[in-house]
Kinemage of the C-alpha trace (Angstrom):
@kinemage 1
@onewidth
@group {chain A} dominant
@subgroup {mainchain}
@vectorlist {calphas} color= white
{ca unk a 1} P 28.231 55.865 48.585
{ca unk a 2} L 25.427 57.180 50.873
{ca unk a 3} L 23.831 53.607 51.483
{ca unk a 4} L 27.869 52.215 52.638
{ca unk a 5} L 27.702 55.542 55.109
{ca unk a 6} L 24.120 54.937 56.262
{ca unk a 7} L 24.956 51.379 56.710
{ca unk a 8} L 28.346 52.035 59.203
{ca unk a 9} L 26.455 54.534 61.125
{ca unk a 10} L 23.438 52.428 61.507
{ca unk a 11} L 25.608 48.954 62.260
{ca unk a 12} L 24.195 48.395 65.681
{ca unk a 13} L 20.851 48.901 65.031
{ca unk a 14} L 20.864 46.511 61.406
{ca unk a 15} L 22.303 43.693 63.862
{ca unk a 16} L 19.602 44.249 66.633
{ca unk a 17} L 17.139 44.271 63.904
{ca unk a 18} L 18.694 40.888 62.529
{ca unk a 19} L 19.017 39.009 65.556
{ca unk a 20} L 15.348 39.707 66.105
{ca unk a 21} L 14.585 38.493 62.549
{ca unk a 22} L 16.859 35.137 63.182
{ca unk a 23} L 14.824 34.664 66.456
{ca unk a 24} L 11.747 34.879 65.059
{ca unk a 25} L 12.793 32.915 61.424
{ca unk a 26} L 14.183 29.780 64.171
{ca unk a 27} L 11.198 29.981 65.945
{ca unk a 28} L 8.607 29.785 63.031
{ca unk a 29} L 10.881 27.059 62.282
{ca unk a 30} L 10.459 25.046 65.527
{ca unk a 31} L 6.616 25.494 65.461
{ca unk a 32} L 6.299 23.924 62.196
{ca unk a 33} L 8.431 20.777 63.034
{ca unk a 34} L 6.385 20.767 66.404
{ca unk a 35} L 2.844 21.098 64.158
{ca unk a 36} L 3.859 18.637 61.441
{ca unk a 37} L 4.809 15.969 63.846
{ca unk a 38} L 1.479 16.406 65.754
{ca unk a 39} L -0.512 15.567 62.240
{ca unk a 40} L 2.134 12.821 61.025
{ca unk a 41} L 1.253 11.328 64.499
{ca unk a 42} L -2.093 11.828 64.499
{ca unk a 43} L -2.451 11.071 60.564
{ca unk a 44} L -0.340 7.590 61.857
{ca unk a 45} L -2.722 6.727 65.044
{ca unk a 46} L -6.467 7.313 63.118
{ca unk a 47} L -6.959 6.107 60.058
{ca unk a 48} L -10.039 8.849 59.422
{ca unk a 49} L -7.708 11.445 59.920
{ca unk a 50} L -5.437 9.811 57.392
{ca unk a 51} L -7.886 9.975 54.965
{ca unk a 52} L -9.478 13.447 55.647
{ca unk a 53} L -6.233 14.892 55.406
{ca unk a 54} L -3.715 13.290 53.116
{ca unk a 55} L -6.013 14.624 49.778
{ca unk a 56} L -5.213 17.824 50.770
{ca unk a 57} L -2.149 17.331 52.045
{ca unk a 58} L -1.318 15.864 48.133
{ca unk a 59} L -2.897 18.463 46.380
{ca unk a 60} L -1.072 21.338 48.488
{ca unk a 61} L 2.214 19.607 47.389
{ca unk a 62} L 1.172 19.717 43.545
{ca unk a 63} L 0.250 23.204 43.339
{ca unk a 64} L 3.424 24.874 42.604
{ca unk a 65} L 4.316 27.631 44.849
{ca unk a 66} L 4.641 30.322 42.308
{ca unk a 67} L 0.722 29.561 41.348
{ca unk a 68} L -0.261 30.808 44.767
{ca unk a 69} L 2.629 33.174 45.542
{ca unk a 70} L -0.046 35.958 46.054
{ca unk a 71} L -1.901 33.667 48.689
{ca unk a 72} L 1.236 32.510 50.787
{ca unk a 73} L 2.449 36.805 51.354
């Protein structure tokens, strides 16, 4: 019963705090399309990139994420 209480008298301040956390979630978001389309472009225009990265690129889709759950926090 205290956390529904805590929760009313605190409403204003939980939807601050989650607008800020939507912001930031979209915007981490946005950089990543931004950052994977520079390296598909640049994987696309030079071959040596293509090969330096698409190994690792291959192997970082393999590892399943719950293998390196403690690296990714």
């Amino acid at each position: 019963m205290f956390c529904i209480r805590d929760n009313y008298n605190d409403f204003f301040i939980l939807i601050s705090n989650s607008i800020t956390t939507l912001k930031e979630a979209f915007l981490g978001v946005l950089i990543s399309i931004i950052f994977s389309f520079a390296v598909a472009f640049l994987m696309d225009r030079f071959e040596f990139i293509y090969n330096a990265a698409y190994p690792i690129l291959v192997i970082t889709q393999t590892i399943p994420a719950v293998a390196i759950a403690r690296l990714l926090v």
